[in-house]
C-alpha positions in Angstrom: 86.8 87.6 98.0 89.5 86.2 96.3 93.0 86.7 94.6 93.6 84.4 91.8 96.8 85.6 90.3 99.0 87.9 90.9 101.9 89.6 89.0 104.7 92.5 89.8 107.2 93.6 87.9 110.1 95.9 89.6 108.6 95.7 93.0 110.8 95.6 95.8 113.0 92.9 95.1 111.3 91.2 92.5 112.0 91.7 88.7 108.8 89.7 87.6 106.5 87.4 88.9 103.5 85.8 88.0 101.5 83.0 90.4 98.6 81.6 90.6 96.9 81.9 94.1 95.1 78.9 95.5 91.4 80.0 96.8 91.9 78.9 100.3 95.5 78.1 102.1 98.4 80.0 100.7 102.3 79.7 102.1 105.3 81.1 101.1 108.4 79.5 102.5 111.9 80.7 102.4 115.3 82.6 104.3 114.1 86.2 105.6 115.0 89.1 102.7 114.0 86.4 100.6 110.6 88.3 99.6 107.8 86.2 101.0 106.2 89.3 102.8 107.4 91.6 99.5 104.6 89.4 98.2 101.8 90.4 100.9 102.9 93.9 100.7 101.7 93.6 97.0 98.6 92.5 97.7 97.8 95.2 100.3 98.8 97.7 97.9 95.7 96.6 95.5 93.6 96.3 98.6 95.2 99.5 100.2 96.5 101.4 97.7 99.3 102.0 99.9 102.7 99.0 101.2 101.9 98.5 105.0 105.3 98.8 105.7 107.2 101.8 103.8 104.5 104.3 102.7 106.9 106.2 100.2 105.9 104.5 97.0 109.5 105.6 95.8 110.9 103.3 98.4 109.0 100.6 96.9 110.4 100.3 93.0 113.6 98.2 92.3 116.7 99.4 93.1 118.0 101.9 90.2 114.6 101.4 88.3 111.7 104.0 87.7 109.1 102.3 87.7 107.0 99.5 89.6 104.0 97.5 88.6 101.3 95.2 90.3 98.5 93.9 88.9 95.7 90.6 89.9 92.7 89.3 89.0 90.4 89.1 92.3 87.1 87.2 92.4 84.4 89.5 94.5 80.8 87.4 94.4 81.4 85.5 91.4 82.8 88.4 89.6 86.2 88.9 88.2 87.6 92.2 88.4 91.2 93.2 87.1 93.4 95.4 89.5 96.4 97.5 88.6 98.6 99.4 90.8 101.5 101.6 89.1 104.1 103.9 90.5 106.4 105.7 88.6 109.3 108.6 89.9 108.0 111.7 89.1 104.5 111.2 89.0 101.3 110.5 90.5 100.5 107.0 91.5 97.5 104.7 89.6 94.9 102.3 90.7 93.0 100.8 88.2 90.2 98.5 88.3 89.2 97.0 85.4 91.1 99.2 83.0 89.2 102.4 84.7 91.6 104.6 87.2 89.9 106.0 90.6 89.6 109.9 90.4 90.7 109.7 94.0 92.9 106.6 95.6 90.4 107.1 98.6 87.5 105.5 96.3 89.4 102.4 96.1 89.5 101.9 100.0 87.1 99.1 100.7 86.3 97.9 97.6 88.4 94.7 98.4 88.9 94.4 101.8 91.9 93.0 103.6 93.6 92.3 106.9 96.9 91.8 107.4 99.0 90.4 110.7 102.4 91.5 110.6 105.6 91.3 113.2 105.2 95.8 112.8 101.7 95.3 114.8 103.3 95.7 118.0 103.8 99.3 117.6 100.7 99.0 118.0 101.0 98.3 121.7 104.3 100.8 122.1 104.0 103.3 119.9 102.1 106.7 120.2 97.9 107.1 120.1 98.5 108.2 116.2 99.4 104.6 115.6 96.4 103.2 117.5 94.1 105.7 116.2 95.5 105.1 112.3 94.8 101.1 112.9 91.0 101.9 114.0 91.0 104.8 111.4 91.6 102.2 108.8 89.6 99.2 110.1 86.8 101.6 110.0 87.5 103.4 106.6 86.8 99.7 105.2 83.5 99.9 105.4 82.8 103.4 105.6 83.4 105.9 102.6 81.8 108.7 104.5 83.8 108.4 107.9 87.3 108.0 105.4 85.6 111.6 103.6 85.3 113.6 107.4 88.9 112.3 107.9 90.0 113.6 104.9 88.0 116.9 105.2 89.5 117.0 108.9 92.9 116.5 108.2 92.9 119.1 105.3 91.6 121.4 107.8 93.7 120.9 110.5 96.3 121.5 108.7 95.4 124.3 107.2 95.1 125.5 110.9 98.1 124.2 111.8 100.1 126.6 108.6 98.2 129.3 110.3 98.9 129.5 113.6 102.2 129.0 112.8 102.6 131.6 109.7 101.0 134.0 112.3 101.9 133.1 115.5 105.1 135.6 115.9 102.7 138.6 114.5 100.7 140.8 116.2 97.7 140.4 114.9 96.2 137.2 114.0 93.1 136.6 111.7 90.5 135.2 114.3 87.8 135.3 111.7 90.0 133.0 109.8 91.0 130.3 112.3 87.4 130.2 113.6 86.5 128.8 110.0 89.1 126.0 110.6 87.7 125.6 114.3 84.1 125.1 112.5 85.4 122.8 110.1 87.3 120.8 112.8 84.1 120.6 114.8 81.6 119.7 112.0 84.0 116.7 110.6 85.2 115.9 114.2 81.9 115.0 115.5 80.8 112.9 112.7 84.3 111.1 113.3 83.8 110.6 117.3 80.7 109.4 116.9 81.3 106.4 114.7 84.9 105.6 116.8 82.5 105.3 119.4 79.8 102.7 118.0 82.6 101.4 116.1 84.5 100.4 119.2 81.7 99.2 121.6 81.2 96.4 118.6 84.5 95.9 118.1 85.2 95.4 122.1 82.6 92.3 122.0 84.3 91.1 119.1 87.4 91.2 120.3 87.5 89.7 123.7 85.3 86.5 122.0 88.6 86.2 119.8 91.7 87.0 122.6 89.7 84.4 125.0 89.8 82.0 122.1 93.5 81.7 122.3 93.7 81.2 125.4 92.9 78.8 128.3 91.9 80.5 131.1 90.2 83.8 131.2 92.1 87.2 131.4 90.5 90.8 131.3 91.6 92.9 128.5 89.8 96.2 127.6 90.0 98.9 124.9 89.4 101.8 126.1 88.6 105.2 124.3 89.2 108.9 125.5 88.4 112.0 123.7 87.6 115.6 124.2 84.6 115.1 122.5 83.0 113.7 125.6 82.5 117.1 126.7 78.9 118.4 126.1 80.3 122.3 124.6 83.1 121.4 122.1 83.1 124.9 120.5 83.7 126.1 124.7 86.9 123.9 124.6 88.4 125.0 120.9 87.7 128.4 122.6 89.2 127.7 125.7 92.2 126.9 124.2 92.5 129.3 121.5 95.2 131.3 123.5 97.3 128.4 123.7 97.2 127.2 120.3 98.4 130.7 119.4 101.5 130.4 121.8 102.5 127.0 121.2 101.5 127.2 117.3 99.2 124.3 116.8 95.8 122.6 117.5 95.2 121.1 120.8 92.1 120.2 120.7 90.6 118.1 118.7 89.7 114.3 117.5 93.3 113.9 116.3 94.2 113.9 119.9 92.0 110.7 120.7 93.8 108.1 122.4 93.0 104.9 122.3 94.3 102.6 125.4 94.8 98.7 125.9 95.3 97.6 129.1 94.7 93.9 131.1 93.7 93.4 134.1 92.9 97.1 134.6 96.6 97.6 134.0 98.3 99.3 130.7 99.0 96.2 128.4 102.5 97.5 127.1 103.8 97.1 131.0 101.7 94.8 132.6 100.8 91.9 129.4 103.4 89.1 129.2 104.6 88.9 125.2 102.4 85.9 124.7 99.7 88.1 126.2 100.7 91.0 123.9 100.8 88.9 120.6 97.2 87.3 121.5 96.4 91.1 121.8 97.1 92.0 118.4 95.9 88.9 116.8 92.7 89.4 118.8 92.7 92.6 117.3 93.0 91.6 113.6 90.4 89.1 113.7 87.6 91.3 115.5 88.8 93.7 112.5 88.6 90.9 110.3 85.0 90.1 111.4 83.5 93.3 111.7 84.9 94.0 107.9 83.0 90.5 107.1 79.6 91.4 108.9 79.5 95.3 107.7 80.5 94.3 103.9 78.7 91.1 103.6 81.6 89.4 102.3 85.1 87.5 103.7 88.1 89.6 104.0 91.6 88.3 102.5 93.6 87.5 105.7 97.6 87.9 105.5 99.7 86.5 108.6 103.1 87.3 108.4 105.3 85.6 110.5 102.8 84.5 112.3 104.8 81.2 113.6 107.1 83.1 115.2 104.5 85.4 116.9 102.4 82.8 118.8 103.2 79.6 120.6 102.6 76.0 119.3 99.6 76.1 121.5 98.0 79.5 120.4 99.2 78.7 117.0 97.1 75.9 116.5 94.4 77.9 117.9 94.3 80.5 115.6 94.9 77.8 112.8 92.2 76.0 114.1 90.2 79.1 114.0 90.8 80.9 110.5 91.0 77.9 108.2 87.4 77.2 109.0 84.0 78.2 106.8 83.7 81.6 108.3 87.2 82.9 106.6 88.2 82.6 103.4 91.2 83.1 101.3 94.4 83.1 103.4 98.0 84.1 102.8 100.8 82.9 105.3 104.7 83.5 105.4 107.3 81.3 107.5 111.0 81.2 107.2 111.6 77.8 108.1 110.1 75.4 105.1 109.8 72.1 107.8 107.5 74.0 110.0 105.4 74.8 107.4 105.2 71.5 106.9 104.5 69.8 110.2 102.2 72.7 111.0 99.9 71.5 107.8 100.1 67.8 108.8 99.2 68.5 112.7 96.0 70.3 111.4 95.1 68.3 108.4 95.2 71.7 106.2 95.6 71.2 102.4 97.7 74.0 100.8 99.6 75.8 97.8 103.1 76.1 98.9 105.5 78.5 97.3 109.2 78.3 98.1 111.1 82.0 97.5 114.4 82.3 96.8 116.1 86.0 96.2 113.1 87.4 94.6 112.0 84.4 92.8 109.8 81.9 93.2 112.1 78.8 93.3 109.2 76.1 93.7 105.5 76.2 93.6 103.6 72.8 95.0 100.3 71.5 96.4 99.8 69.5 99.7 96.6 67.6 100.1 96.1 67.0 104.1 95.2 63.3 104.8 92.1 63.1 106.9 
């Protein structure tokens, strides 16, 4: 898969823009604010339908503007399609592809698959299970509409639950009959959900250490590591076992929402015990056993985005992962950098040819091509 061009009007902190996209190596150069990950952002809306930074798509237009727009041409096996993402103040948000807007945004997700490395993926390590669980949530959603529909089905539920235990929870009486159809509904999306986190991770864990040990030069355990209540052979006995306490305390505690997933190296949690070179190798280990599975499952090569990446890796695990992504088995990539002369040297130590964009304040001041010398 491939962008070819791309265009935004009123995004962020771009007026307009239009560029052309080279098919393999793409860098954007310039100060920090000056918009180079504005630019990724845009293409993980029309892979996403959603920034991966600020999901309020208000947040996301111009300052003192209504309105912003993003549109690109992407090549999917030799097939153009035409991409438009519009959000305006007041009303609902539109993806179109090809002139033809989704009747739901979540029959967009998948259709052109991305992964993206940013500087925000080390919440990742030290932020709540939700965050962990939303990364794998995505990753999976991908390549899977009907996991994405039991998420949907089991969020809707839950929190239609949620709104009743609480609506109800100071009254005397509360409508069992009621919250044991939301307890059904839990269960019958839930399972369908814990199941494929489950095959899902036990690929991904193979995956994943083949890419972490790849960065490194000596060999260091790291796990993934997936707890649920699901585990338990009578689901329905646990909902019911804790039906008294969802009452007092007013919301679900049971459930798939409360899956945690855990990293850890050397047996030990990874947000305590990993050095920050081990950390970042973590997350970029992560992205590209995402990236592959994406690959395998849709039979075609994810966009990758590395933002920052410079600054996230040593000059030894740098060229590791440069060494690694610019080869056959990936395909278009997008990278940022703040400082223009690394850029540079980084290109001629690994004999990578490139489209280099310079940004400047929302513009694109400069737009050239380096040829590597072999």
């Amino acid at each position: 898969m491939v962008f070819k061009n791309l265009s935004l009007y009123n995004f962020k902190n771009f007026e307009t823009l239009s560029i052309d996209f080279a098919d393999g190596l793409n860098c954007f150069v310039g100060h920090n604010g000056a918009g180079k990950t504005n630019i990724l952002d845009a293409l993980h809306y029309l892979s996403m339908t959603k920034s991966s930074i600020n999901s309020i798509d208000s947040a996301n237009i111009r300052f003192n503007e209504t309105q912003f727009m993003i549109k690109s041409t992407l090549l999917v096996k030799k097939k153009k399609h035409l991409v438009n993402c519009a959000a305006t103040l007041g009303k609902k948000k539109e993806i179109k592809v090809n002139k033809k807007e989704h009747e739901k945004l979540s029959h967009h997700i998948g259709m052109f698959p991305l992964v993206m490395v940013s500087p925000n993926d080390t919440n990742l390590i030290y932020d709540s299970n939700e965050v962990r669980r939303r990364f794998f949530d995505s990753a999976i959603s991908q390549s899977n509409k009907a996991y994405l529909q039991h998420l949907i089905a089991y969020t809707f539920a839950l929190k239609n639950r949620n709104a009743l235990l609480k609506m109800e929870g100071n009254k005397r009486f509360i409508d069992y009959d009621l919250l044991k159809t939301y307890t059904d509904l839990l269960i019958k999306h839930g399972t369908p959900i814990f199941e494929e986190r489950k095959k899902y991770l036990t690929q991904f864990l193979k995956l994943f250490n083949g890419h972490y040990a790849s960065l490194h030069d000596k060999t260091e355990p790291v796990s993934i590591s997936y707890e649920s209540q699901f585990f338990e052979k009578n689901i329905e006995a646990v909902f019911e076992k804790n039906r008294q306490k969802d009452v007092i305390m007013q919301r679900t505690n049971v459930g798939i929402h409360k899956d945690s997933f855990l990293f850890t190296i050397y047996d030990k949690p990874l947000k305590r015990h990993g050095s920050q070179g081990q950390q970042k190798s973590f997350l970029v280990g992560l992205k590209l056993a995402q990236f592959e599975m994406l690959a395998t499952q849709k039979k075609l090569k994810p966009v990758l985005l590395l933002d920052d990446i410079f600054d996230k890796l040593d000059d030894e695990r740098m060229h590791k992962l440069l060494n690694k992504v610019t080869t056959k088995a990936y395909g278009q990539l997008f990278i940022t950098d703040a400082r223009p002369e690394r850029t540079l040297s980084v290109l001629k130590a690994n004999k990578l040819s490139a489209r280099i964009f310079e940004v400047e304040n929302g513009v694109i001041k400069n737009t050239s091509d380096y040829e590597a010398k072999i």
